[in-house]
N, C-alpha and C positions, 0 to 999 in steps of 0.2 A: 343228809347226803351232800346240803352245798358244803360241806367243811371239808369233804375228801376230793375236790375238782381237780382239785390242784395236783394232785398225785397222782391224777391218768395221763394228764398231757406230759409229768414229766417220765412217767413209766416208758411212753412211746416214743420219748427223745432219747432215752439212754437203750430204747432197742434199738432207733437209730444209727447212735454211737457204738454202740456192742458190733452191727453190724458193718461199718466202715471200719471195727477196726479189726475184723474178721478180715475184710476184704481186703486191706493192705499186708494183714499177715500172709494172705495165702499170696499176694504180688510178691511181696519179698522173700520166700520160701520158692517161687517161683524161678526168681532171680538168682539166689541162691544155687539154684539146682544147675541153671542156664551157668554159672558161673565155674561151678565146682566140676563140671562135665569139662571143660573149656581148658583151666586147669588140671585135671585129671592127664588130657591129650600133650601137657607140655613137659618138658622135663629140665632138670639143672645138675650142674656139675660140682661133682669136687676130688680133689686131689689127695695125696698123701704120698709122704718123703720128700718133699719136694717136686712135686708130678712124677713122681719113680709110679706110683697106683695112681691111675682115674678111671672116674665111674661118672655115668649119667645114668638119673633116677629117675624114671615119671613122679607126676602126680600122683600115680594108686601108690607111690612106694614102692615102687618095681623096679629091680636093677633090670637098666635097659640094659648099658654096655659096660667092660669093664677093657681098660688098657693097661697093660702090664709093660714097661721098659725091662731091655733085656738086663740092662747093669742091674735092677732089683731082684733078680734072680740070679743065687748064689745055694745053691745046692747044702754047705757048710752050714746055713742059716735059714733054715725056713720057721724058723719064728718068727722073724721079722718081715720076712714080706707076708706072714697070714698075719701078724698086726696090722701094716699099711691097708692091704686089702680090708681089714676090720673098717681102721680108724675113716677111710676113704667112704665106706658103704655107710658106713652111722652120721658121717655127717653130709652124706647123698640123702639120705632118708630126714635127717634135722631140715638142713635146704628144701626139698618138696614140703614137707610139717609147715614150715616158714613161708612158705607160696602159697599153699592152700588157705592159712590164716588171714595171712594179707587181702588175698581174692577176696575171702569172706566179710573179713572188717569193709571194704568197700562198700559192700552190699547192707549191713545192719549196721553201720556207721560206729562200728570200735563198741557195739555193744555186745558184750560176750554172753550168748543163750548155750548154756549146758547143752550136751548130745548132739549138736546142729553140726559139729564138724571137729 
């Protein structure tokens, strides 16, 4: 039995381990969450034709507002201002994608965890 000593005290050091690194996971899923709430509440802008379409997008991806310039409405052509309105909303929604990640890399230090966000 003295030949296996050694292999209890190190059993109880890596539940130690196990369990600190439990504890920091759940602080940084914590932080996370505190984070991505935070971001969720903020929102960013973008444009399209030239600001003829702007839109502000939260954090969830939510078209907050959208502003339409009169000169982008032309009756003759409504393909093109529902492009703007496209191109302006896709990259309101890239912009928020882009804040949320950032937020997050702050939190897990630019380590990328699958499903987290």
């Amino acid at each position: 039995m003295g030949k296996y000593k050694g292999f209890a005290g190190a059993g109880m050091n890596q539940n130690k381990n196990v369990s600190n690194v439990i504890k920091q996971a759940q602080k940084m899923q914590e932080e996370m969450e505190k984070v991505q709430s935070e971001l969720e509440g903020k929102t960013v802008e973008a444009s399209a034709g030239g600001g003829a379409v702007n839109v502000v997008v939260s954090g969830k991806k939510e078209l907050v507002s959208i502003d339409i310039k009169p000169e982008a409405v032309d009756p003759e052509d409504v393909e093109t201002l529902q492009d703007l309105i496209m191109v302006a909303v896709n990259e309101g929604i890239k912009k928020a994608d882009e804040m949320m990640t950032e937020g997050m890399e702050q939190v897990t230090g630019g380590i990328n965890i699958p499903g987290l966000f």
